[in-house]
N, C-alpha and C positions, 0 to 999 in steps of 0.2 A: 504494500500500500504506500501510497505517493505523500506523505506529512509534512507541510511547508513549516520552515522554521516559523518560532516567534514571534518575531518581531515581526514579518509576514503574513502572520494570521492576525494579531493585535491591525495591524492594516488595514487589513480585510472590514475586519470589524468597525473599524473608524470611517472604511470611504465611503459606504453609503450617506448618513449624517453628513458628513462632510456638502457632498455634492447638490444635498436635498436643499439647502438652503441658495445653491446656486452655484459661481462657477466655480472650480476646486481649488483653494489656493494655490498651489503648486501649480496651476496653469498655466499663470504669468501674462501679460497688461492685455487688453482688450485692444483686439484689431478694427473688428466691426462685429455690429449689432444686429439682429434682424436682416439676415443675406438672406438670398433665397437659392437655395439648390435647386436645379430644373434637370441634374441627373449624374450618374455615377457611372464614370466612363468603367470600361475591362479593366483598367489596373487598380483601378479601387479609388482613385482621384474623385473629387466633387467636383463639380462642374459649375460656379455661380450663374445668377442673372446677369450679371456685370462681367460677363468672359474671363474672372479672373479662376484660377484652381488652384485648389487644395488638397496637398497630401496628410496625412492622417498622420500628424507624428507618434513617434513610438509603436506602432502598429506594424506586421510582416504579415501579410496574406497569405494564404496559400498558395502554390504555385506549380500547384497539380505535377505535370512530369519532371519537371525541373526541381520538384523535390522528392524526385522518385514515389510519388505515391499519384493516384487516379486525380483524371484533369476534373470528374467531376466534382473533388471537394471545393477546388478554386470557384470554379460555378456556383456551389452551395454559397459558400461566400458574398459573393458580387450580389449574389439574390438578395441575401442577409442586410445587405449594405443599403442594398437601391431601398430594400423596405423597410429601414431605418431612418434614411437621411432624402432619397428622391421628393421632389416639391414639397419641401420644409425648409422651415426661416428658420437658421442659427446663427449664434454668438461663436464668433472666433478667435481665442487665446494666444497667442505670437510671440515670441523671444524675438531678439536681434541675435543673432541675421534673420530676418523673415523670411527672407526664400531660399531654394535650393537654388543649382547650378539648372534647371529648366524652368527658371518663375516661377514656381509651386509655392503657396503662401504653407510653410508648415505651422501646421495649425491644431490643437488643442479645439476639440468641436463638441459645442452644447446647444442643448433645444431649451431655446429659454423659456416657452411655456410649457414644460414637462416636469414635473416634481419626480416619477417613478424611477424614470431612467433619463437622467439630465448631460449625460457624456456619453457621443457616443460612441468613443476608444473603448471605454468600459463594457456598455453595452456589447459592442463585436467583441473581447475577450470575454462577456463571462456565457455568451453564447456557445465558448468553443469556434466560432471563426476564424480568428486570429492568434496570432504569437507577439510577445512584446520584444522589442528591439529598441533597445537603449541608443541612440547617439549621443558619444564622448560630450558633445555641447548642447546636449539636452536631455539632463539624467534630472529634472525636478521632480515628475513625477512618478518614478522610477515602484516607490514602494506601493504607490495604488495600483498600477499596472499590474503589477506581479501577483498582487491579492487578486483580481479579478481574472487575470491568468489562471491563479491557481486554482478558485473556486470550481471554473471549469473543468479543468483536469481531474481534480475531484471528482465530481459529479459523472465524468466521460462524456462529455457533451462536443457535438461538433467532431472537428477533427481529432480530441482526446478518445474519443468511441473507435478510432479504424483501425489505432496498430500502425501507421505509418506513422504518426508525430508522437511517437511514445518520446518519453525522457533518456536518452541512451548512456550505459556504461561504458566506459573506457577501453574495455573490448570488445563492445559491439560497434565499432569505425569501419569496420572493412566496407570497400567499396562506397562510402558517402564523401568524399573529397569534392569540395563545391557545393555541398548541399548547408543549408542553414539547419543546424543541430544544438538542441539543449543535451549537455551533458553531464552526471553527477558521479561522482566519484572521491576516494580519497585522496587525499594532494601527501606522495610517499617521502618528497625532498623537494627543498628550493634555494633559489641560489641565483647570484646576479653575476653578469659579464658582459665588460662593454657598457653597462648602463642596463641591459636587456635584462629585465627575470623571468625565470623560469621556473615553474609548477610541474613537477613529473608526478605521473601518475603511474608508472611502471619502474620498477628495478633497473631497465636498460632504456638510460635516455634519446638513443640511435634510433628505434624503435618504436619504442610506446608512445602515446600519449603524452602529450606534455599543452600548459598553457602557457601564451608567454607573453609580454607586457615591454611595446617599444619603449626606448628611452624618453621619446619624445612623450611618451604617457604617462612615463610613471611622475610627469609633474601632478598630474591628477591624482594619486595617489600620496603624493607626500603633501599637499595641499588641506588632504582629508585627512592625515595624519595616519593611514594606512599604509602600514610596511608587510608588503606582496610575502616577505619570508612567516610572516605569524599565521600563511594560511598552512602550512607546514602539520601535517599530522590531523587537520579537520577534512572533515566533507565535504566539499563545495558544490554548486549547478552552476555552470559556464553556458554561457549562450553567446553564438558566431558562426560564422562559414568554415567551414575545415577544410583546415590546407595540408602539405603535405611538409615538414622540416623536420627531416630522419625519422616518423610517423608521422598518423596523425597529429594535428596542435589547431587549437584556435588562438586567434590573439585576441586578448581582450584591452579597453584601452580606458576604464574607469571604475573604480572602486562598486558601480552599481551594476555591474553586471557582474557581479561574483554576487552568488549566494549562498551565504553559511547556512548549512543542511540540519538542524537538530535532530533529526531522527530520518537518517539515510534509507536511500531503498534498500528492499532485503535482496 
């Protein structure tokens, strides 16, 4: 059975409350007010009345063969999406930078007349639609994400129900290289070189498993006052694309995509 740490269930339990009264703080400043969606292109994009678009931050869809499971979950999705968000006026949350490298307003997206379900990041994770994906310069709302991830997984709702987005251990990599994978496992030694650290989760670092954390990141981490060697001997869930550097490795590049596991898979 799947038991999200503490401090992740405590989350769980706080996001609801939190959102009912409006947007989430962790959302960060108001872009616009009352937009209106007129539809939700194939990649999961909103489409405003004002031609401008909107990527769903923290959000990874499915992506059916491309993550080696059936194109029809990505479909489940898109559907999920359009009847959530198609011809509905919502409030849109925005950091600087606001857009990505294609104009895409990334955005933190709420229905301001909805009290039940007022986010609909949330919404698409705790449907099981979605996976959450952190970016390094947009980790605020990191802990409600992961609660309403998690609930899902819980429950097996959505793509947690099929067996292709299970959570995977550290020997089950073979053949996923380029696939986006959550992974949990113990972290057996770590160790920095070059600036670079590394998380092994195998005896033979040439081989195994391993996570590792560019120099250029670990500002992130000594910022948050997290040193990558104290994960040394816990369980952690990694989420990223897996590459291949003498095995499998994900790199992770913020203290909010590690998660300290309290009660590991069996």
């Amino acid at each position: 059975m799947r038991i999200v740490s503490t401090a992740i269930m405590l989350a769980m339990l706080a996001a609801v409350p939190a959102c009912a009264a409006g947007l989430a703080p962790c959302a960060g400043p108001v872009e616009a007010k009352n937009v209106h969606v007129i539809r939700v292109e194939k990649n999961g994009d909103l489409v405003l009345a004002d031609g401008r678009a909107v990527r769903l931050e923290g959000l990874l869809l499915p992506a059916g063969s491309r993550d080696h499971a059936p194109d029809y979950l990505a479909g489940q999705a898109i559907a999920a999406l359009g009847d959530l968000a198609s011809n509905r006026d919502v409030t849109l949350a925005v950091f600087v930078p606001k857009e990505d490298r294609y104009g895409r307003l990334r955005a933190q997206v709420f229905f301001p007349q909805t009290k039940d379900e007022p986010w609909l990041q949330v919404a698409m994770l705790r449907r099981g639609f979605a996976r959450v994906s952190i970016a390094p310069d947009r980790r605020e709302c990191a802990s409600e994400l992961y609660a309403a991830e998690a609930y899902a997984r819980k429950k097996r709702f959505g793509i947690w129900g099929t067996g292709f987005y299970d959570v995977l251990t550290p020997d089950q990599l073979d053949g996923t290289v380029g696939t986006f994978q959550i992974v949990e496992g113990k972290v057996l030694s770590t160790g920095i070189k070059n600036g670079r650290a590394f998380l092994d989760f195998g005896r033979d670092w040439r081989r195994d498993f391993k996570v590792t954390i560019a120099p250029d990141d670990m500002r992130r981490f000594r910022d948050t006052g997290v040193d990558p060697r104290t994960y040394e001997g816990l369980t952690i869930r990694v989420r990223g694309f897996v590459d291949e550097f003498g095995g499998p490795e994900i790199e992770v590049a913020s203290p909010e995509a590690v998660e300290v596991v309290q009660t590991p898979l069996q």
